[in-house]
C-alpha positions, -999 to +999 in steps of 0.1 A: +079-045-018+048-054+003+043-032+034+023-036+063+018-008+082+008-017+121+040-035+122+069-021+096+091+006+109+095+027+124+066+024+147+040+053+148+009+043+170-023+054+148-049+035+179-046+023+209-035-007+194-023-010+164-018-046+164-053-055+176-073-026+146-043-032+121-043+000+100-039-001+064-009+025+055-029+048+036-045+061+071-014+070+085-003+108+081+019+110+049+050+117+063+046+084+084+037+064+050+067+080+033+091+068+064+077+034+064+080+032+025+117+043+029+126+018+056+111-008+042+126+000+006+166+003+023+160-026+037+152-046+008+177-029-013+204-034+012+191-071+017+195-079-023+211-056-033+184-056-058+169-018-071+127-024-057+108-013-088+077-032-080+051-034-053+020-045-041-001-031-011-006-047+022-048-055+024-048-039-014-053-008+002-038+017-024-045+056-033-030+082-050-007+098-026+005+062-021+014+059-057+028+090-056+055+083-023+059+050-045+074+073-077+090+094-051+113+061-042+115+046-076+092+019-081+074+017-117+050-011-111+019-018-087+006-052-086-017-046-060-052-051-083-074-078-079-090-080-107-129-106-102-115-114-064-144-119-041-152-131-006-130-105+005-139-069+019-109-048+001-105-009+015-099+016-008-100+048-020-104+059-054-079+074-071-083+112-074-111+112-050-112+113-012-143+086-009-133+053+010-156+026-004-153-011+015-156-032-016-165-073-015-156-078-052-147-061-086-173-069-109-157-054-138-124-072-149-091-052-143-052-051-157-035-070-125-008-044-134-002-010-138+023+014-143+030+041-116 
């Protein structure tokens, strides 16, 4: 599953225009992130009728109630590191903190997968 949040369902207007700012899902409230993870999810299941167990963020943009809503619907895989990736501003926010950091590279070399 890959989800974009400005323009996934259901539609939950986070600026004056979402479109124009795109916002990366992890700003939404979490009840909005857990319906648009939900939709998106049914969808895909009901498409291939196909269990989704992996995922990777829209923008990379990942934390860890995302992770969390992710295990809520199943999923047992991210995909969503980018491990040496640069020329790129990545937002993020660190897992088990509440700091957002704009990064323009890893430096340190990372699994490109991970359990969830």
């Amino acid at each position: 599953m890959h989800l974009h949040a400005w323009n996934s369902p259901p539609e939950y207007a986070l600026t004056r225009d979402d479109f124009q700012y795109t916002p990366y899902l992890i700003e939404y409230p979490v009840e909005v992130m857990r319906r648009k993870i939900s939709s998106l999810t049914d969808l895909l299941q009901d498409t291939f009728g196909q269990k989704m167990i992996s995922h990777r963020a829209g923008r990379w943009a990942f934390n860890a109630t995302y992770a969390e809503l992710l295990r809520e619907y199943g999923y047992l895989v991210d995909c969503s590191v980018t491990p040496e990736w640069t020329g790129a501003s990545l937002k993020v926010i660190q897992m088990g903190t509440v700091e957002q950091t704009t990064l323009t590279s890893y430096e340190k070399p990372i699994s490109c997968i991970r359990t969830i």
